[in-house]
ZAFIRO-448789 format. One line per field, with one value per residue (C-alpha): residue number from 1; x, y, z. Coordinates in Angstrom, 3 decimals, padded with zeros to 6 digits. Example, Ala and Ser with C-alpha at 12.3 -4.5 7.8 and 13.67 -1.06 7.14 Angstrom:
pos = 1,2
u = 012.300,013.670
v = -004.500,-001.060
w = 007.800,007.140
END
This chain:
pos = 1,2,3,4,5,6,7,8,9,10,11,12,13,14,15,16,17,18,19,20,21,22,23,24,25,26,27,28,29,30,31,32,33,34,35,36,37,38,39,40,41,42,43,44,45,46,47,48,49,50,51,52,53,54,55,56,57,58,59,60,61,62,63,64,65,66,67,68,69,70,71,72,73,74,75,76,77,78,79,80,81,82,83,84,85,86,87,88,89,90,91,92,93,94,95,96,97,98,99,100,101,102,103,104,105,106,107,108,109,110,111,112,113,114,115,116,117,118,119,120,121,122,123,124,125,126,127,128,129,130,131,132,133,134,135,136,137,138,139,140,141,142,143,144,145,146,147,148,149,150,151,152,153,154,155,156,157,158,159,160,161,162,163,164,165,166,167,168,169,170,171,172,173,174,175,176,177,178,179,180,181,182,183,184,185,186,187,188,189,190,191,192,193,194,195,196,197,198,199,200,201,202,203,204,205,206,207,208,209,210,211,212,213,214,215,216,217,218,219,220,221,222,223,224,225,226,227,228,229,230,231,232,233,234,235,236,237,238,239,240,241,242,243,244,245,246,247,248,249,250,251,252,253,254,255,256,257,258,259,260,261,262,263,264,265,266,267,268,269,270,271,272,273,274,275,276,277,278,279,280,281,282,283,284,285,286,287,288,289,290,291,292,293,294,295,296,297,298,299,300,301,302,303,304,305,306,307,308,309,310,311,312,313,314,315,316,317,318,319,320,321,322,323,324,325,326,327,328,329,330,331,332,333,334,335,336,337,338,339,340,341,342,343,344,345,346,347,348,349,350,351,352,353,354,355,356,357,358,359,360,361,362,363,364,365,366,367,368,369,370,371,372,373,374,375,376,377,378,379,380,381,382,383,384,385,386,387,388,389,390,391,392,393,394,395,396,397,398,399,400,401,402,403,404,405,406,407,408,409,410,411
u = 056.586,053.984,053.957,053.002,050.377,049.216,049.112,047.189,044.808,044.162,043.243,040.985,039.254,038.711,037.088,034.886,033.601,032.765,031.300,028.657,027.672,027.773,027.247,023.895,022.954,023.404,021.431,018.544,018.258,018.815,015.962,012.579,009.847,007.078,004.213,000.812,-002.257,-001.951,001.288,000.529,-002.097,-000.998,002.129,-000.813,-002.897,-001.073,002.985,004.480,003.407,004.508,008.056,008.070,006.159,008.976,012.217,011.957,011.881,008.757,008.130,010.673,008.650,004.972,002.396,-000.043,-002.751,-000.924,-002.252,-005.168,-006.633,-007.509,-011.155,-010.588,-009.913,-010.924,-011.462,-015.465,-014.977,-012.287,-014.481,-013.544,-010.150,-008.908,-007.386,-004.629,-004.763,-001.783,-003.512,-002.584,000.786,001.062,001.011,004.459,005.685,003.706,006.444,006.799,002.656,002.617,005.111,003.062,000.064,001.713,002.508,000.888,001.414,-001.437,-004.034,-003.805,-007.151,-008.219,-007.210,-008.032,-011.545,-011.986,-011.552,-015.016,-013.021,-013.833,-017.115,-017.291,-014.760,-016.103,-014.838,-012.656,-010.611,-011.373,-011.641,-012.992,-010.134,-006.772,-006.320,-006.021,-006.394,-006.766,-003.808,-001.460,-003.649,-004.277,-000.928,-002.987,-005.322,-009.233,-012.040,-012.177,-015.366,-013.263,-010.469,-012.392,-009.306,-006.237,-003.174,-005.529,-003.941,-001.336,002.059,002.276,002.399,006.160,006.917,005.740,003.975,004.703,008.395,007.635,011.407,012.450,015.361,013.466,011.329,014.749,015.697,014.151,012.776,010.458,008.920,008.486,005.564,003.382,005.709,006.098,004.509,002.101,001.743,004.796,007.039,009.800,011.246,012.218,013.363,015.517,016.958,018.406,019.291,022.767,021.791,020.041,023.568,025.697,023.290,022.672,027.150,027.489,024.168,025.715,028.464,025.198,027.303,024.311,020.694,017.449,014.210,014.110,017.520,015.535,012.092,012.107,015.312,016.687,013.863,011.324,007.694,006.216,006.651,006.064,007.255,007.283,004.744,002.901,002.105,000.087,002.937,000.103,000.646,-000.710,-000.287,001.840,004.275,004.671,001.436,001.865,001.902,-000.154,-003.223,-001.869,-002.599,-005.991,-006.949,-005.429,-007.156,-010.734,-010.274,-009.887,-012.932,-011.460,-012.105,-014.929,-015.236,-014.936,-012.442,-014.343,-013.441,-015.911,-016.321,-013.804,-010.982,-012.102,-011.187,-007.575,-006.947,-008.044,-005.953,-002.891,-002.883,-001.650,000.649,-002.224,000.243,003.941,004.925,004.055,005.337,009.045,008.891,009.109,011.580,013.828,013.845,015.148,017.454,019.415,019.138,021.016,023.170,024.574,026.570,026.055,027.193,023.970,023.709,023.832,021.237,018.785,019.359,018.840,015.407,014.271,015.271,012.456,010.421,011.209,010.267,006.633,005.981,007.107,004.765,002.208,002.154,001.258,-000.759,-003.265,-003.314,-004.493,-006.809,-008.227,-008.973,-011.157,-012.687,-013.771,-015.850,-017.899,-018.327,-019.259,-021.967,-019.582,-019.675,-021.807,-021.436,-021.906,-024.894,-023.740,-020.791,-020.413,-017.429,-016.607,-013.769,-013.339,-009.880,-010.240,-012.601,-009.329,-009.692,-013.435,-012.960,-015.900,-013.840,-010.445,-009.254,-010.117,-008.450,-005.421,-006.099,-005.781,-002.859,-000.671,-002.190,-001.600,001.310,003.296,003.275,003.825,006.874,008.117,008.158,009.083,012.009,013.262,013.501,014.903,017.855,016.089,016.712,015.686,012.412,012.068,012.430,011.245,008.859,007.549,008.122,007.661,004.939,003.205,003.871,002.632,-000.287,-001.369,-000.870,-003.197,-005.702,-005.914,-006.403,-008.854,-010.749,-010.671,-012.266,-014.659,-015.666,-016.052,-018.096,-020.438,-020.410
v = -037.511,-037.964,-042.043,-041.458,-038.845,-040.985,-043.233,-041.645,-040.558,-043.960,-044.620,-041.050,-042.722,-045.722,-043.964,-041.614,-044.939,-046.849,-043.378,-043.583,-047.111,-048.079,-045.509,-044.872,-048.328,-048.095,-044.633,-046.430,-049.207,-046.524,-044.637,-045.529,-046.684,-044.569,-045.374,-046.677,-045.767,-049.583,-049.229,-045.993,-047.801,-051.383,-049.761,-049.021,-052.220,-054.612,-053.546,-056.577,-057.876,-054.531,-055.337,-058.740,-057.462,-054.751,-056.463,-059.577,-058.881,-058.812,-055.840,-053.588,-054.342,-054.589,-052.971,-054.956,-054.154,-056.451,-059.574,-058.353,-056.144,-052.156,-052.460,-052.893,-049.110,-048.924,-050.975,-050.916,-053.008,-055.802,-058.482,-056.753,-057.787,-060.407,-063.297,-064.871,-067.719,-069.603,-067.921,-064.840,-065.834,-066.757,-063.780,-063.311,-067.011,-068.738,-071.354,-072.542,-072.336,-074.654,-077.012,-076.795,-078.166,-081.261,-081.867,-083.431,-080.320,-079.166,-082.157,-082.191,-080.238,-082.537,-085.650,-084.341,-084.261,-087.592,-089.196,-090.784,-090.028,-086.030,-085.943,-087.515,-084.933,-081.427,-078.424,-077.445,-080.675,-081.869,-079.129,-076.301,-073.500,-074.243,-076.326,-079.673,-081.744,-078.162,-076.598,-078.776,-079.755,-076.230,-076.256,-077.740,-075.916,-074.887,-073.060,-069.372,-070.143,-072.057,-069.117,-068.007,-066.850,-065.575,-067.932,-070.355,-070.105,-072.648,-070.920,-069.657,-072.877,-072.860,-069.325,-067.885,-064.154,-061.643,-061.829,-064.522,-066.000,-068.291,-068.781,-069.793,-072.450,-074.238,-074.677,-078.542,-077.093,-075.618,-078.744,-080.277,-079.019,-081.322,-083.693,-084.570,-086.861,-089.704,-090.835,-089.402,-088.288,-087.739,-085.057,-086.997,-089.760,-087.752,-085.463,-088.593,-090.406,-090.098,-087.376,-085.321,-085.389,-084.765,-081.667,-080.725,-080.385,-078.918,-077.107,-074.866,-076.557,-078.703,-082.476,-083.663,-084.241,-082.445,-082.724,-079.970,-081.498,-085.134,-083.961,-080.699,-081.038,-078.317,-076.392,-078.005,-078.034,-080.715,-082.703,-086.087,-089.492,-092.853,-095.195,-092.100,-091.306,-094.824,-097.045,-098.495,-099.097,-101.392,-103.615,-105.539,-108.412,-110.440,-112.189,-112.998,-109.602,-108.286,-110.234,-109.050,-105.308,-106.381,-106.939,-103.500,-101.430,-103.407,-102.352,-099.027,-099.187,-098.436,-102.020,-104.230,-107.532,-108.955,-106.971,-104.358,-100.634,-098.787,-094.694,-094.226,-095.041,-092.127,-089.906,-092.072,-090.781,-087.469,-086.869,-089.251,-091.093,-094.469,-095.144,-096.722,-097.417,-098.418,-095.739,-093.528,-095.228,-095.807,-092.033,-090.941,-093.824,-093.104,-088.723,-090.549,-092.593,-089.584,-087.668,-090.439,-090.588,-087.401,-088.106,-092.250,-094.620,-095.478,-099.165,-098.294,-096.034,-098.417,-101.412,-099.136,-097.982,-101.616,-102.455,-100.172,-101.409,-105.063,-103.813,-102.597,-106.005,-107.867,-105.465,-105.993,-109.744,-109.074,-106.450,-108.364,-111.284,-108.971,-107.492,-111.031,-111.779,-108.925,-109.220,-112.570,-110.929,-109.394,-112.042,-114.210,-112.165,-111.649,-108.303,-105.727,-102.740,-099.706,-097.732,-095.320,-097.066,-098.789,-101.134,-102.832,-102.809,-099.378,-098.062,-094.939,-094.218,-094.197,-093.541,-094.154,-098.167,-099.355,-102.423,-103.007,-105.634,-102.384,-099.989,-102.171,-102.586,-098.610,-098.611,-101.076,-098.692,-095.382,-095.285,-098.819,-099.836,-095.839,-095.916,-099.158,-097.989,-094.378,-095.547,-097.390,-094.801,-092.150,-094.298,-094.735,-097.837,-097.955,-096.420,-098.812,-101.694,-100.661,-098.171,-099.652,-103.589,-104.562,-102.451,-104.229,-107.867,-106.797,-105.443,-108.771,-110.757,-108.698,-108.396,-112.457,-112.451,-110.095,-111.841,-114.971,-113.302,-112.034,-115.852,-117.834,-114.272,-114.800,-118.971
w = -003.942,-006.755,-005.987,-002.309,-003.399,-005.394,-002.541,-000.300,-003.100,-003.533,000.469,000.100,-002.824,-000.947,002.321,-000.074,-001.730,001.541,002.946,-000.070,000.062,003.566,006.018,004.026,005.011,007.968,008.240,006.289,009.136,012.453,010.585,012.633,010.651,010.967,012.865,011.428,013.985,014.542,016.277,018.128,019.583,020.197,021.750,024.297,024.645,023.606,024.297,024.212,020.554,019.292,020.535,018.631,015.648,015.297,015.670,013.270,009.390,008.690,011.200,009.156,005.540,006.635,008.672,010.857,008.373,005.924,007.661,009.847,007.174,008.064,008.776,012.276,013.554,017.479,020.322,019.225,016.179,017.170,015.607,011.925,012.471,009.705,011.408,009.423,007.383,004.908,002.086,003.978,003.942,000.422,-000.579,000.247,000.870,-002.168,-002.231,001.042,001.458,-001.385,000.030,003.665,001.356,000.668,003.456,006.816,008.829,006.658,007.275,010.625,011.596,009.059,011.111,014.271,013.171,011.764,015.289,016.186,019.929,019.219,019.027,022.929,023.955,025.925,023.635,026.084,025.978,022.125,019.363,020.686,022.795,022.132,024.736,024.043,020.752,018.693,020.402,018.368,015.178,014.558,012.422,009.790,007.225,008.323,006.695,007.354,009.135,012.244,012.443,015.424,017.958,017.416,017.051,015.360,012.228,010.758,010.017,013.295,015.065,013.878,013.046,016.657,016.477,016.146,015.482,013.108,013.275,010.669,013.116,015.864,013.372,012.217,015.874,016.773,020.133,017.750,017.338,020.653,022.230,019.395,018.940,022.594,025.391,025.093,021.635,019.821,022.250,018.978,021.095,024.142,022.127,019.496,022.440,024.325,020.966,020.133,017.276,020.070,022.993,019.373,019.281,022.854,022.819,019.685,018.467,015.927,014.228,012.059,013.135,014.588,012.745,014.215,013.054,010.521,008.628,008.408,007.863,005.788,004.061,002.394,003.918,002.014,004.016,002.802,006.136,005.026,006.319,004.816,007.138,008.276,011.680,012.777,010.811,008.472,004.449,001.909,-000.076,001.816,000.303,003.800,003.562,007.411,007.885,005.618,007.179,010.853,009.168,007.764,011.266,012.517,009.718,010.382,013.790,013.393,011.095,007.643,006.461,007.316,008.648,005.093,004.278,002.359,002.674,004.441,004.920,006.724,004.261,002.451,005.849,006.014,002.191,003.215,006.133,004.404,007.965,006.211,003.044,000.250,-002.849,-002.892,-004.574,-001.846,000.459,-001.610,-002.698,000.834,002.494,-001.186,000.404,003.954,002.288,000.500,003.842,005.630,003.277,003.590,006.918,006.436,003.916,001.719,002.767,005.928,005.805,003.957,006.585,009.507,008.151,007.011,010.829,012.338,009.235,011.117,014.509,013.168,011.586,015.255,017.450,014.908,015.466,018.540,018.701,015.764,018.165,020.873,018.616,017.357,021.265,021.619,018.787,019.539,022.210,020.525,018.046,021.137,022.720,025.581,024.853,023.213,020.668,022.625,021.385,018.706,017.661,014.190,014.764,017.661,018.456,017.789,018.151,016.809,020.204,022.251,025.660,025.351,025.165,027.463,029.451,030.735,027.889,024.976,027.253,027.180,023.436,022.903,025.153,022.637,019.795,020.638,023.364,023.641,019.422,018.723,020.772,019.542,016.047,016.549,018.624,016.286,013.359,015.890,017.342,020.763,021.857,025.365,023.884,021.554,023.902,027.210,026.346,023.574,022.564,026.676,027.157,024.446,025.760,029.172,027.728,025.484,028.674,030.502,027.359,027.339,031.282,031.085,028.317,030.878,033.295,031.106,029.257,032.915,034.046,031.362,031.381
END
């Protein structure tokens, strides 16, 4: 009798003890927050970001005045409303705003701005509304004097308002609407790589590598990669190729026809577009290396990234030569520096290439060499070859025809 008393004291003991520590828990998170007059009223005007605002985390800690300040108090003084910035959000996420620094997430307004190409462009298109170039670039950092709409910020190109997931930013869908399309479709090409069907069959069981577990390991954002967005580094041991990417970087203006730097390197360092020391380049391909090497032996890992390294230097044969026959051009009298340009060719102009042979010539350097070499490092091989590698060939055919056409014109 006193050994099944004791018994069921026990049990009551047990009950009283999860009664005290858990069911007030749970009362604590039923328990509404109560309202700030920014709720009341956005629950009005604007319902919908309420909802999102109040179910993620940060809805059950802050109030809206925590980002957008409180001097905004009525419809009549919207302009007073602070827009945020990532010194906003370092307040509460100094770490990770750090890491974003270091990163090219946070040079890429920076980038987007040193196009000669921008300056051409309506605002509409270029900089200006969200729309095009800025819609995407906006993830990197700007003066307070350009946070001019809302969503213009930089964390919330990953971290979507107003429920601000952190879920929703480690999910690689996250990533595609930037990193999509004509002159990094990464998406398209990881999502039909091997690593992408792994995914697309078995999402949540972490078998298959998406962006975030190759690119911010460990959660890391410091997005960084080893040959940077336009494959470009220097020095360069191969002296073949190394001249091949003297005659890339003069035509994209950041070296002059002697070989001298000119302004625009200074813009390159800014923005970290190209690798300018070895050890910046080995620091980042040694990070890829021990990524790999968490699912894939280590040597196997090293030869499969010095095989897209082998794919840049092929296309760039190619591309140089291209280059070389416009150039000659120019040098020629055949053709003539458009007013307000510096260089000729100008790469860096894009789309606003003045004749058929420097349209071509933008082609192989923004779409057709882009996919070659981003094919290659995600495990796309039909990108890599079809997309990318032919594309290029057909283009330097049509590049030397062209030039033809133009030499017997002008004789």
């Amino acid at each position: 009798m006193e050994k099944r008393f004791g018994k069921w004291l026990a049990v009551l003991m047990a009950i009283s003890l999860v009664a005290i520590t858990v069911f007030p828990v749970f009362a604590a998170k039923a328990k509404p927050a109560k309202k700030s007059e920014c709720i009341t009223c956005h629950e009005k005007v604007t319902p919908g970001i309420v909802t999102q605002f109040l179910s993620g985390k940060m809805g059950k800690t802050l109030d809206c005045s925590s980002c957008h300040g409180s001097e905004h108090k009525s419809a009549g003084d919207v302009a007073k409303v602070q827009l945020p910035s990532p010194e906003t959000c370092a307040k509460c996420h100094a770490k990770r705003v750090k890491e974003y620094r270091a990163g090219k997430h946070a040079l890429a307004w920076a980038a987007m701005k040193a196009m000669p190409m921008i300056t051409h462009q309506p605002s509409a298109v270029g900089g200006g509304d969200l729309k095009g170039c800025s819609a995407c670039h906006k993830v990197g950092e700007k003066a307070a004097t350009e946070l001019k709409h809302y969503g213009s910020g930089a964390c919330d190109s990953c971290h979507t308002r107003h429920s601000f997931s952190v879920k929703e930013a480690k999910d690689p869908r996250a990533c595609r609407t930037c990193h999509m399309g004509f002159d990094h479709p990464q998406w398209e090409m990881w999502q039909t790589s091997k690593h992408g069907t792994i995914w697309e069959i078995e999402p949540t069981t972490g078998r298959a590598p998406t962006c975030q577990t190759c690119h911010m390991p460990d959660g890391g954002h410091d997005v960084m990669t080893a040959w940077g967005f336009l494959a470009l580094r220097l020095p360069e041991d191969d002296k073949e190729w190394l001249a091949n990417r003297v005659t890339i970087l003069q035509a994209i203006g950041v070296l002059d026809d002697k070989g001298t730097p000119t302004e625009r390197l200074d813009a390159v360092k800014g923005a970290k577009i190209a690798r300018l020391t070895k050890e910046d380049f080995d620091k980042e391909r040694n990070k890829m290396i021990d990524v790999c090497s968490k699912c894939h032996a280590r040597n196997y890992a090293v030869e499969n990234l010095k095989a897209g390294d082998d794919v840049i230097r092929e296309v760039d044969k190619i591309f140089a030569d291209s280059i070389r026959t416009v150039k000659a051009l120019y040098d020629d009298g055949i053709l003539q520096k458009p007013e307000g340009w510096k260089y000729a060719p100008d790469l860096l102009q894009f789309y606003e290439a003045k004749t058929a042979a420097e349209q071509e010539l933008y082609l192989i350097f923004l779409e057709y060499r882009q996919r070659a070499f981003q094919g290659a490092f995600h495990n796309n091989p039909d990108y890599m070859h079809w997309y990318g590698w032919a594309k290029v060939k057909e283009a330097a055919v049509r590049i030397k025809e062209d030039a033809a056409r133009l030499r017997k014109e002008h004789r």
